[in-house]
TITIMAR-80740 format. One line per field, with one value per residue (C-alpha): residue number from 1; y, x, z. Coordinates in Angstrom, 2 decimals, decimal comma, padded with zeros to 5 digits. Layout:
N
i (NUM_...)
yy (Y_...)
xx (X_...)
zz (Z_...)
# end
This chain:
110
i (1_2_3_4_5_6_7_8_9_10_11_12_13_14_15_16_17_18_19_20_21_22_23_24_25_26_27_28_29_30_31_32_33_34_35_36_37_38_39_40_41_42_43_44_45_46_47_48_49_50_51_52_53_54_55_56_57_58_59_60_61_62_63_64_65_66_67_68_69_70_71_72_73_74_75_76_77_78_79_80_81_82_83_84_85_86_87_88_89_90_91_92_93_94_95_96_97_98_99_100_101_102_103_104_105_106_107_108_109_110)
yy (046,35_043,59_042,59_039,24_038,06_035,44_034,56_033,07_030,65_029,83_026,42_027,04_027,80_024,74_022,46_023,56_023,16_019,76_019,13_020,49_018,75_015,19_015,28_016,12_017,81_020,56_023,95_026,44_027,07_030,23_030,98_034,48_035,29_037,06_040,86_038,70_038,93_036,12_033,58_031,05_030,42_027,97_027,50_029,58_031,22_033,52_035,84_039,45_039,64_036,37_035,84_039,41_037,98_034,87_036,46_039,11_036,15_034,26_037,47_038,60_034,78_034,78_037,91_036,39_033,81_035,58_034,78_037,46_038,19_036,91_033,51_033,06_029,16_026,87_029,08_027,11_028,90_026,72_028,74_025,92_026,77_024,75_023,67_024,21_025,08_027,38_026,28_029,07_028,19_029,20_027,24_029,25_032,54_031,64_031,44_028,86_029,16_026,22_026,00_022,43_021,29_020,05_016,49_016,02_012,74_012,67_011,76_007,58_006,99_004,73)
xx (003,93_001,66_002,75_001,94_000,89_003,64_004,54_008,24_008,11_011,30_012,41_011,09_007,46_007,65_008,57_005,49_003,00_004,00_003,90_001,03_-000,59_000,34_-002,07_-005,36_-005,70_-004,28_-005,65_-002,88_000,52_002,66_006,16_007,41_011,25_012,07_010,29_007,03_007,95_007,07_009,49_007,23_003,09_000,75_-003,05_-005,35_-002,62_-001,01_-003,35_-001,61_-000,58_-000,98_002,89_002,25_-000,73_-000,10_003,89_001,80_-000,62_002,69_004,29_000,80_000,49_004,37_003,47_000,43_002,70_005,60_008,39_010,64_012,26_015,42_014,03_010,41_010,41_007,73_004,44_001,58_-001,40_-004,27_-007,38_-010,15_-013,35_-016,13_-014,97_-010,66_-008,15_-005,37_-002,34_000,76_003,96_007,70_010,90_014,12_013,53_010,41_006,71_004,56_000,74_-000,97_-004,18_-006,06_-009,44_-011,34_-011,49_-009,62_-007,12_-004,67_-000,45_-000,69_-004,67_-005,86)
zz (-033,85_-032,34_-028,55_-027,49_-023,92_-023,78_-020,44_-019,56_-016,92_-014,48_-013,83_-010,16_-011,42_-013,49_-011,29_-008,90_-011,56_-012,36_-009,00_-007,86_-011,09_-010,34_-007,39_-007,99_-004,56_-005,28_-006,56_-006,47_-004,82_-004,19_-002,83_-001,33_-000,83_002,67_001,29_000,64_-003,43_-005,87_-006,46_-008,05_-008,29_-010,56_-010,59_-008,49_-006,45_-010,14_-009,08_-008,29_-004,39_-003,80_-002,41_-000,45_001,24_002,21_003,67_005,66_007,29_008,09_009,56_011,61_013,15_014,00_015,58_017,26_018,85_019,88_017,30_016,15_012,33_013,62_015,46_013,53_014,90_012,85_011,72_010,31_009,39_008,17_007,04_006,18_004,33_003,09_-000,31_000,27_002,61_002,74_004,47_004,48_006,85_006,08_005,49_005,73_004,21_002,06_002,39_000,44_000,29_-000,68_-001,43_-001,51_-002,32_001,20_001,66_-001,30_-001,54_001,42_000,85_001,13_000,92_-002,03)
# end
């Protein structure tokens, strides 16, 4: 019996690779549920515990800053490094990481 590494993508995985392909800035992107699990990831952020790590940076800074489970308020975490940056914040009960290449094409320039 011969097993093949076939792997099933969800709509929601999908529809970040396409959009994290139309702009070349870009590198990888991952989403966490409310229990820091995957949800969705493309590029350099498929990588095992990605969603777990970036979750636990969002819950330490909340921490950092006084928000609570119950009221977290707006977290933005923005780790920059010499060739990318790493930008991780929540909406509603999810955590995106995004990871983008440094000095790369901004939303609106030409």
């Amino acid at each position: 019996m011969e097993v093949k590494d076939e792997v099933v993508q969800d709509a929601f995985t999908l529809a970040l690779e396409e959009k994290s392909s139309s702009d070349g800035g870009f590198i990888g992107v991952v989403t966490s549920d409310c229990n820091g699990l995957r949800v969705g990831a493309t590029g350099s952020m498929k990588f095992e515990g990605a969603a777990s790590h970036v979750h636990a940076i969002k819950q330490r800074a909340a921490t950092l800053v006084g928000s609570t489970e119950n009221e977290p308020g707006d977290i933005l975490v923005d780790i920059q490094m010499d060739s990318r940056n790493i930008i991780i914040f929540g909406k509603d009960s999810f955590t995106f990481g995004v990871v983008a290449k440094q000095g790369g094409k901004k939303t609106g320039e030409n």
